[in-house]
N, CA, C and O atoms as a GROMACS GRO file, in nm:
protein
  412
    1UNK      N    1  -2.324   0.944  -5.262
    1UNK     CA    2  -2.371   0.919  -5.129
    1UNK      C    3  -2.508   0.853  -5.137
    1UNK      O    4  -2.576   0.878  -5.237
    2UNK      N    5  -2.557   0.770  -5.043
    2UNK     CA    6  -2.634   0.669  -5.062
    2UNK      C    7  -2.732   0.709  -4.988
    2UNK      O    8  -2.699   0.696  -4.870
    3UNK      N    9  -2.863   0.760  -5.001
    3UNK     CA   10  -2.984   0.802  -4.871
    3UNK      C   11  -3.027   0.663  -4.786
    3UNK      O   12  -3.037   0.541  -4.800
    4UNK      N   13  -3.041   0.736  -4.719
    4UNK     CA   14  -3.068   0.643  -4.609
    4UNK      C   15  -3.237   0.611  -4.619
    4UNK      O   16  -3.282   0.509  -4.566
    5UNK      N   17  -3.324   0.707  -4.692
    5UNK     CA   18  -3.437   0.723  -4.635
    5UNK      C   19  -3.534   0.740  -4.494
    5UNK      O   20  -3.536   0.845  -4.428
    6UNK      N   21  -3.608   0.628  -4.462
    6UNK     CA   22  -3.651   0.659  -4.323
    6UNK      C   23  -3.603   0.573  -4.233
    6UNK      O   24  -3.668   0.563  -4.128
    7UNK      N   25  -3.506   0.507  -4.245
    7UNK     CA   26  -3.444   0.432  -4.156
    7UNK      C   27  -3.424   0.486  -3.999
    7UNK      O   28  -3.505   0.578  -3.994
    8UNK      N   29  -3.372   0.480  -3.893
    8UNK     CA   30  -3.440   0.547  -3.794
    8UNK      C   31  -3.261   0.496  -3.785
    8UNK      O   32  -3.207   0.393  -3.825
    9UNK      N   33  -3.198   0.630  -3.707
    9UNK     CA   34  -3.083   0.615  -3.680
    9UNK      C   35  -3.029   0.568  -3.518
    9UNK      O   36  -3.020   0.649  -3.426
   10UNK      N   37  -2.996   0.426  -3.505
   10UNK     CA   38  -2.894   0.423  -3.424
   10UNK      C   39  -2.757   0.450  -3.396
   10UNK      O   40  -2.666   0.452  -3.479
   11UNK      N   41  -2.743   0.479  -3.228
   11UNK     CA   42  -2.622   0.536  -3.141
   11UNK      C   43  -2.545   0.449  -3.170
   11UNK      O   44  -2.577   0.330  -3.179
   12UNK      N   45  -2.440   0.491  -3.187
   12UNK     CA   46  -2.300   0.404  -3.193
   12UNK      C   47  -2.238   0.399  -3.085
   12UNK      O   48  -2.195   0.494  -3.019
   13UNK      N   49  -2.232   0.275  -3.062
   13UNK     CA   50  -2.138   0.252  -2.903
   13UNK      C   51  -2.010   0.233  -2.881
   13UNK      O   52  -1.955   0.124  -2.866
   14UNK      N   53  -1.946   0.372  -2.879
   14UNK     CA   54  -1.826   0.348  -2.900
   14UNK      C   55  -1.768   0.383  -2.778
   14UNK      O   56  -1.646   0.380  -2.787
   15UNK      N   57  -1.802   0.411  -2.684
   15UNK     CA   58  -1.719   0.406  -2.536
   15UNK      C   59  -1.736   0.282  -2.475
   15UNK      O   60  -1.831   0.207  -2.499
   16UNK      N   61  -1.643   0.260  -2.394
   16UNK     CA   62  -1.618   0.133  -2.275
   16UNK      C   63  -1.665   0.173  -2.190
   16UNK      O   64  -1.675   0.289  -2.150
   17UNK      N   65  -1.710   0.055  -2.141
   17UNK     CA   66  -1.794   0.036  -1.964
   17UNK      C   67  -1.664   0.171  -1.879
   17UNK      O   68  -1.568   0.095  -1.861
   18UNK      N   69  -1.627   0.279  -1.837
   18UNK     CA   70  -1.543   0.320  -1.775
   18UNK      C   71  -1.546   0.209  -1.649
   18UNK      O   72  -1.448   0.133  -1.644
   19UNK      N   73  -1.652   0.193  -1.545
   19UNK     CA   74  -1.655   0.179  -1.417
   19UNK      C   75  -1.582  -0.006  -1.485
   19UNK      O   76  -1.513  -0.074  -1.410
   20UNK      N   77  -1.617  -0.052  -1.632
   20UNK     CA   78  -1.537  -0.202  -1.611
   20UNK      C   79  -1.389  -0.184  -1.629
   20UNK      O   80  -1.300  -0.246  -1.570
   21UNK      N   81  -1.375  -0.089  -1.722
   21UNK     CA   82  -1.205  -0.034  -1.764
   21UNK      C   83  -1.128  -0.029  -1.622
   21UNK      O   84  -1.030  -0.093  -1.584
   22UNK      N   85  -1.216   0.084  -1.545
   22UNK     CA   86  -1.122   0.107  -1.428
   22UNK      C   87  -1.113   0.016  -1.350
   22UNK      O   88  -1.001   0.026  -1.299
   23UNK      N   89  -1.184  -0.102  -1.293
   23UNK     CA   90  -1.168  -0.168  -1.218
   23UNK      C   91  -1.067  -0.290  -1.275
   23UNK      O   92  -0.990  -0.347  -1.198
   24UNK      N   93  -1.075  -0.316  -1.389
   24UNK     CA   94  -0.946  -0.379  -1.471
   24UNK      C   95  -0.840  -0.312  -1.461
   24UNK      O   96  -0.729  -0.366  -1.464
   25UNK      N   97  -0.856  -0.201  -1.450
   25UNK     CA   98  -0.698  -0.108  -1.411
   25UNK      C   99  -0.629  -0.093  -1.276
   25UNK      O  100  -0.513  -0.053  -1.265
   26UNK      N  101  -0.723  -0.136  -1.155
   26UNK     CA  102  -0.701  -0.151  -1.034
   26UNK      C  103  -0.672  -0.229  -1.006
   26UNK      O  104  -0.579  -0.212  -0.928
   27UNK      N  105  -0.710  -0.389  -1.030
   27UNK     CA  106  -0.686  -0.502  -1.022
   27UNK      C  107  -0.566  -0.530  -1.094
   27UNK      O  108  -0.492  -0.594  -1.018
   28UNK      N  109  -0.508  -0.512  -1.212
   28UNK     CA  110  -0.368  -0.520  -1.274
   28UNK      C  111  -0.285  -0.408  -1.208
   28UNK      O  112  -0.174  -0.453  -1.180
   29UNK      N  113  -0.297  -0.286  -1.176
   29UNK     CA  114  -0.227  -0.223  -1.110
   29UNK      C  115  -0.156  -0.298  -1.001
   29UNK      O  116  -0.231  -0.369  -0.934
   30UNK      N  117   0.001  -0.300  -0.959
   30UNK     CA  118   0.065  -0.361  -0.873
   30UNK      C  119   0.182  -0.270  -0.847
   30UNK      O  120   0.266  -0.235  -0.930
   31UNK      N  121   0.175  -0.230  -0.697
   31UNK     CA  122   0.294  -0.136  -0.675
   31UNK      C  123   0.439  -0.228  -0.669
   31UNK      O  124   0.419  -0.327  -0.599
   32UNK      N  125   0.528  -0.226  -0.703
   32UNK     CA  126   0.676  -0.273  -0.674
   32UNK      C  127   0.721  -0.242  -0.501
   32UNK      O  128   0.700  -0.138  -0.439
   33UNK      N  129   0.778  -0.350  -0.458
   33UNK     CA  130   0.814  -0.254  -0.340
   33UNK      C  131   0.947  -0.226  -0.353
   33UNK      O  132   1.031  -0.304  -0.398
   34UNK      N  133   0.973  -0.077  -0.301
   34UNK     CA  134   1.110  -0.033  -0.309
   34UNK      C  135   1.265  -0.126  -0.263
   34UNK      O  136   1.249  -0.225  -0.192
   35UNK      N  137   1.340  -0.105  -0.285
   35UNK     CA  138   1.486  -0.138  -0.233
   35UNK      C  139   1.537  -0.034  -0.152
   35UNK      O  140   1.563   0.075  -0.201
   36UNK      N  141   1.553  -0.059  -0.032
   36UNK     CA  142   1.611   0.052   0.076
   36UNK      C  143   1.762   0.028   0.060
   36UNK      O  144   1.819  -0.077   0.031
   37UNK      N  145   1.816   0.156   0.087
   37UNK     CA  146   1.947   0.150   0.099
   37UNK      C  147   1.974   0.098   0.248
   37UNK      O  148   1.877   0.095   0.324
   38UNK      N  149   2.106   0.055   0.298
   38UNK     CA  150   2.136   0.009   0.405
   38UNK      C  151   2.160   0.107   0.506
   38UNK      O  152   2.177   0.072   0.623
   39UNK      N  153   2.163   0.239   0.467
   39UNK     CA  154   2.117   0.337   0.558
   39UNK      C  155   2.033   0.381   0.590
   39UNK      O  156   2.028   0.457   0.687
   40UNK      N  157   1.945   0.349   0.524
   40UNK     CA  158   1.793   0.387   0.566
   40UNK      C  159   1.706   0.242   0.660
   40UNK      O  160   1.629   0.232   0.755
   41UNK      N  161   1.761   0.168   0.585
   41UNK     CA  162   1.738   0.044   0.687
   41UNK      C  163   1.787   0.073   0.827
   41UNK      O  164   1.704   0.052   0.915
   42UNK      N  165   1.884   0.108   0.858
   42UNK     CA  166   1.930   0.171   1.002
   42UNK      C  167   1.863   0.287   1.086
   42UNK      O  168   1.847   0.312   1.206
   43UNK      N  169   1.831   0.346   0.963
   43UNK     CA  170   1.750   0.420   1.084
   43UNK      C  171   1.604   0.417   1.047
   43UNK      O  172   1.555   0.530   1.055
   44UNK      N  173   1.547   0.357   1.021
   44UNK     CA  174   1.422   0.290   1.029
   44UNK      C  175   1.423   0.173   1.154
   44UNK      O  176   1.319   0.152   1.216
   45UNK      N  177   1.524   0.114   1.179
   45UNK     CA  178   1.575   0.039   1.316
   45UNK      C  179   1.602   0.126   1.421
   45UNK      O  180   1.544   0.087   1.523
   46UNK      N  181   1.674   0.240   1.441
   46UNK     CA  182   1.665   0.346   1.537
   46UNK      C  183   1.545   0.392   1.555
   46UNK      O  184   1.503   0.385   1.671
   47UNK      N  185   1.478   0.436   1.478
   47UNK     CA  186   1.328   0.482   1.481
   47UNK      C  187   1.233   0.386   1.583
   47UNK      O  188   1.192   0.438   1.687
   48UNK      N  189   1.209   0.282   1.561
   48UNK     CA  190   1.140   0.138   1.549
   48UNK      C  191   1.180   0.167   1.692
   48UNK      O  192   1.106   0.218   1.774
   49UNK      N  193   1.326   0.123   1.716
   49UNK     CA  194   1.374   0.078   1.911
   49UNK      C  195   1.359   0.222   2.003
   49UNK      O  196   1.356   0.218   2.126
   50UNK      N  197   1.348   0.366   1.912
   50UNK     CA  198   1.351   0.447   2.032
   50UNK      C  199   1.216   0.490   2.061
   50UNK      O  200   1.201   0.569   2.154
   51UNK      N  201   1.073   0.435   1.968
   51UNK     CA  202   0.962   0.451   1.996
   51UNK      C  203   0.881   0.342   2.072
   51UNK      O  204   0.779   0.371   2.135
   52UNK      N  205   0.920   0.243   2.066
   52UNK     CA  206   0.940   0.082   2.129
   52UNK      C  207   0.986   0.098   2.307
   52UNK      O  208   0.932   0.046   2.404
   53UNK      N  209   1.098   0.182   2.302
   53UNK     CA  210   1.179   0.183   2.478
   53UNK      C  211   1.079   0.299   2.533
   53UNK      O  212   1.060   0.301   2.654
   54UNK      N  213   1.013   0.398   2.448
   54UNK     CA  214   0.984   0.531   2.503
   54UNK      C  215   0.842   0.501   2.521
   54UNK      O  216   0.776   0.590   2.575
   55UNK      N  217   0.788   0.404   2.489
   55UNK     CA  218   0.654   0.416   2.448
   55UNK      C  219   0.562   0.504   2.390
   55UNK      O  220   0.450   0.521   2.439
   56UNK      N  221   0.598   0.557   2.298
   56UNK     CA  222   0.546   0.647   2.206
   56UNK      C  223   0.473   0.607   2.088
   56UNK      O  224   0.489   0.496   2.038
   57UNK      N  225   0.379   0.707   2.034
   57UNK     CA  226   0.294   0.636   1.896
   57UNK      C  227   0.396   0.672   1.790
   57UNK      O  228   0.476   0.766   1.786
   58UNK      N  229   0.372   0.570   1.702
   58UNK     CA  230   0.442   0.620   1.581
   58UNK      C  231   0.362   0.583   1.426
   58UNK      O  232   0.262   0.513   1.412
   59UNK      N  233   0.421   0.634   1.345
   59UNK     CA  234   0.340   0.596   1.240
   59UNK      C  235   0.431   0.551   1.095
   59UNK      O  236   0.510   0.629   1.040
   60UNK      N  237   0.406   0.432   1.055
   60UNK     CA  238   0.483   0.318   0.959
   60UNK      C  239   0.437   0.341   0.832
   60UNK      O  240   0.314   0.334   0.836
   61UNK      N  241   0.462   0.356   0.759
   61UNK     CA  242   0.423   0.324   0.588
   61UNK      C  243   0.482   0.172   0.577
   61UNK      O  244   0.604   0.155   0.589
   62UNK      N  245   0.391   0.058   0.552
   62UNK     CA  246   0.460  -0.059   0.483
   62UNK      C  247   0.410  -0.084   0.408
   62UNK      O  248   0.312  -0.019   0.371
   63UNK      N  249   0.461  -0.213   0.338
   63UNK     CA  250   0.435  -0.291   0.206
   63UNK      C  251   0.314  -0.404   0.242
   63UNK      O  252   0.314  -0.460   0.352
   64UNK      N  253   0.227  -0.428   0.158
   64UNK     CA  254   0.150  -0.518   0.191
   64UNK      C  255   0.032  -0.569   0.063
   64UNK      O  256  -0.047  -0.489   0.013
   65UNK      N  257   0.040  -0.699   0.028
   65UNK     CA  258  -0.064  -0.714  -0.094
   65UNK      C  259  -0.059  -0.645  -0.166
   65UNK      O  260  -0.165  -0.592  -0.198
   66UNK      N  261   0.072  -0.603  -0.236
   66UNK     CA  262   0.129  -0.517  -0.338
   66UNK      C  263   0.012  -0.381  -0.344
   66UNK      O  264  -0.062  -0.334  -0.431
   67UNK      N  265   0.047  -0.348  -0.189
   67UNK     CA  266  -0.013  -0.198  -0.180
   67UNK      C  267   0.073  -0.136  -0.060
   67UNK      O  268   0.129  -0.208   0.022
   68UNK      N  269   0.078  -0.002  -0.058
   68UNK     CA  270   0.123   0.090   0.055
   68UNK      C  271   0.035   0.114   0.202
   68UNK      O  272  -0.071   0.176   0.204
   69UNK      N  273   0.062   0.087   0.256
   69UNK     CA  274  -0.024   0.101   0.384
   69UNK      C  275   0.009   0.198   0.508
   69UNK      O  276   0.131   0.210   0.500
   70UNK      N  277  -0.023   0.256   0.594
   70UNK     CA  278  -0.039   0.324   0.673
   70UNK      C  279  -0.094   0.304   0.801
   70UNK      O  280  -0.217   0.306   0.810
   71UNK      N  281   0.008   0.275   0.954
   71UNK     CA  282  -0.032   0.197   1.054
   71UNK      C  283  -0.018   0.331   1.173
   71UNK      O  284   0.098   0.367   1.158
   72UNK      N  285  -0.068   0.402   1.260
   72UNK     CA  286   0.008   0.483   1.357
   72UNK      C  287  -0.087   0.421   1.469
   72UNK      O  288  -0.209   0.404   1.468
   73UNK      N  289   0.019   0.390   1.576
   73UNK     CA  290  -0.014   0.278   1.660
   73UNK      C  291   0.096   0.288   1.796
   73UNK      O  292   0.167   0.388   1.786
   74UNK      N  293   0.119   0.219   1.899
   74UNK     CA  294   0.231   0.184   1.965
   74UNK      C  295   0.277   0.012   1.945
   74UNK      O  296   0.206  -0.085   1.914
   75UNK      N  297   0.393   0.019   1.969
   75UNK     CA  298   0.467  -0.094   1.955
   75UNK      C  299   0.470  -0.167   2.084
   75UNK      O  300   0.534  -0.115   2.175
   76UNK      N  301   0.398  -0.301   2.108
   76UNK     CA  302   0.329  -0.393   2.180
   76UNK      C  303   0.528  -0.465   2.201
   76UNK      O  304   0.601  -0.462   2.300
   77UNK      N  305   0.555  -0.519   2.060
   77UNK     CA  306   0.650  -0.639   2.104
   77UNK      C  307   0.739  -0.623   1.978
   77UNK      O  308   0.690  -0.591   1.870
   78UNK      N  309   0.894  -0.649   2.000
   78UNK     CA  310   1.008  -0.637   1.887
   78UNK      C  311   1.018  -0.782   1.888
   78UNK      O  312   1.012  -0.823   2.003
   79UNK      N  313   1.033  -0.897   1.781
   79UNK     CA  314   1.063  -0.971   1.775
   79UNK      C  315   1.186  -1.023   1.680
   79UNK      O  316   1.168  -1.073   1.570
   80UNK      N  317   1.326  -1.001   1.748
   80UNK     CA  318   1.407  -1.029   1.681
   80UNK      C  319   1.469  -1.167   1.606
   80UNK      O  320   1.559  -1.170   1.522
   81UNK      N  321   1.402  -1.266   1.655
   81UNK     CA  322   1.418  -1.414   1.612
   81UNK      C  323   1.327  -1.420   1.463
   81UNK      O  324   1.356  -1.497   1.372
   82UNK      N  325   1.218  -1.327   1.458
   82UNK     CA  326   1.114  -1.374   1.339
   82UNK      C  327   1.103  -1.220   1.306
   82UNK      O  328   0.999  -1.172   1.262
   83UNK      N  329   1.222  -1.140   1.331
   83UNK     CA  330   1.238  -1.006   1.249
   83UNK      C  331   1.047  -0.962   1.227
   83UNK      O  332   0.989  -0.950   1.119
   84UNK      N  333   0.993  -0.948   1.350
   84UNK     CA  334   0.814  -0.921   1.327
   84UNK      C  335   0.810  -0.787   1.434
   84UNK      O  336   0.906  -0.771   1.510
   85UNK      N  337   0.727  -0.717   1.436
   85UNK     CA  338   0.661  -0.599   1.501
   85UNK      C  339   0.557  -0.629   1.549
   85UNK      O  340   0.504  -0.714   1.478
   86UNK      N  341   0.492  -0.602   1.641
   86UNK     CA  342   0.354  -0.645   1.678
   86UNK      C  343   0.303  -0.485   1.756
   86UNK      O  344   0.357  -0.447   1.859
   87UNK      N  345   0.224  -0.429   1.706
   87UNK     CA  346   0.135  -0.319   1.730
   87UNK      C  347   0.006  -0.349   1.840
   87UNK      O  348  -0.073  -0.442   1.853
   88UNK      N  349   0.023  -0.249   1.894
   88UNK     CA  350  -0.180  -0.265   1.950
   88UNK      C  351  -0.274  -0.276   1.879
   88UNK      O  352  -0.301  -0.217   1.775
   89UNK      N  353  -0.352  -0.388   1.958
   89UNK     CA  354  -0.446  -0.459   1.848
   89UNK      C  355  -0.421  -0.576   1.787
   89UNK      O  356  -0.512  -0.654   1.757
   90UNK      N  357  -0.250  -0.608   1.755
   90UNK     CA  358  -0.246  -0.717   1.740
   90UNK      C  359  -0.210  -0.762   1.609
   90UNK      O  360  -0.204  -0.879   1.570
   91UNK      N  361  -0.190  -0.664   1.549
   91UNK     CA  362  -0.142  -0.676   1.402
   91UNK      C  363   0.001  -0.688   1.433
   91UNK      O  364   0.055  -0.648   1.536
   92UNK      N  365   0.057  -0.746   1.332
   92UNK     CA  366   0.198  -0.811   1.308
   92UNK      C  367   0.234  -0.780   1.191
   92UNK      O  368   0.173  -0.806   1.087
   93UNK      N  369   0.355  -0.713   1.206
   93UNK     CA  370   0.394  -0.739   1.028
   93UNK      C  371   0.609  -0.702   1.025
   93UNK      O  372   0.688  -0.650   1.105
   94UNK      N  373   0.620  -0.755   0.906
   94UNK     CA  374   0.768  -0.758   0.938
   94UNK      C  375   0.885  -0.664   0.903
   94UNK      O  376   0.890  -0.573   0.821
   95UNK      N  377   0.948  -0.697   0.960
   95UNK     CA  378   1.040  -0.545   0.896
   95UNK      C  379   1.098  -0.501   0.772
   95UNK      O  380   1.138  -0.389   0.738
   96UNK      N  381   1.092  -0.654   0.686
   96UNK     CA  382   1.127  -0.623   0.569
   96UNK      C  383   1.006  -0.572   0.508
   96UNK      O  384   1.026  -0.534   0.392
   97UNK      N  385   0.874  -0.558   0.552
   97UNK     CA  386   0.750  -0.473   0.530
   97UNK      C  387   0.802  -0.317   0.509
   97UNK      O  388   0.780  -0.268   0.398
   98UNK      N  389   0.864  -0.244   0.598
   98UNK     CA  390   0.862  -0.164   0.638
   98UNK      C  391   0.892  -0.068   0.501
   98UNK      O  392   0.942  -0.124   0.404
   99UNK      N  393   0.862   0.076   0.493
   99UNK     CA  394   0.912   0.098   0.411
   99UNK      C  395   0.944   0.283   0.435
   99UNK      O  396   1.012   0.347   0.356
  100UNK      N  397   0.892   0.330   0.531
  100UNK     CA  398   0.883   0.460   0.604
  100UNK      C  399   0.838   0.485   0.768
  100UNK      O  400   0.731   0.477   0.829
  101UNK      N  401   0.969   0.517   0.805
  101UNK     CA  402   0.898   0.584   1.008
  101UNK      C  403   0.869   0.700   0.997
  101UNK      O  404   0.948   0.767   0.930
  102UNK      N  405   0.738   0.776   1.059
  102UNK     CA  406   0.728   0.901   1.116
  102UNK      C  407   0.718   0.914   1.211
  102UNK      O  408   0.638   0.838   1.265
  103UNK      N  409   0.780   1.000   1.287
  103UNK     CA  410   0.759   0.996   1.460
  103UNK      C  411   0.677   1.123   1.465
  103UNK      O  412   0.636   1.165   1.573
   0.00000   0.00000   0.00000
C-alpha cells in the first residue's frame, strides 16, 4: 500500500445531479393512452348525453400531451359532426380524448 502522505483528501463525486436525473425522467416519461373496449365507449356516451340533457356537473379523466387530466365542469355543447365536447369556459376536447366519466 502506497502512503499518501500529506496530500489533502478529496470528495469523490459520485452521485448525479438528482433534481437533473429527475427532470430527465419526467420529460421521457410518456403515458400510452389506453384502448377502450366498445362497451365502455358506450357508456362513456350515455354518461356524456345524460349529464349534457340534465345539466349536471360531471367530471372526465382524458388524454392529453401524453398525460392524464382531470376536467369537472358542465357540458356547454355536444358536437357530433367534429365528435368535440365543449365545457364551461370554453375548453374543447374530443371524445376520443376521453378516457373515464364520474358523475
Amino acid at each position: 500500500m502506497i502512503d499518501r502522505g500529506f496530500i489533502k483528501w478529496q470528495p469523490f463525486n459520485s452521485l448525479i445531479n438528482r433534481k437533473m436525473v429527475m427532470s430527465d425522467l419526467e420529460k421521457n416519461k410518456k403515458l400510452k393512452k389506453p384502448t377502450l373496449f366498445p362497451e365502455e365507449i358506450e357508456k362513456i356516451n350515455e354518461e356524456i348525453l345524460n349529464a349534457y340533457y340534465a345539466k349536471s356537473e360531471i367530471t372526465i379523466i382524458y388524454y392529453e400531451n401524453n398525460l392524464y387530466k382531470k376536467i369537472t365542469t358542465l357540458i356547454v355543447n355536444i358536437n357530433s359532426s367534429y365528435k368535440t365536447i365543449q365545457f364551461r369556459g370554453g375548453k374543447v376536447i374530443s371524445f376520443n380524448q376521453i378516457l373515464q366519466v364520474i358523475n
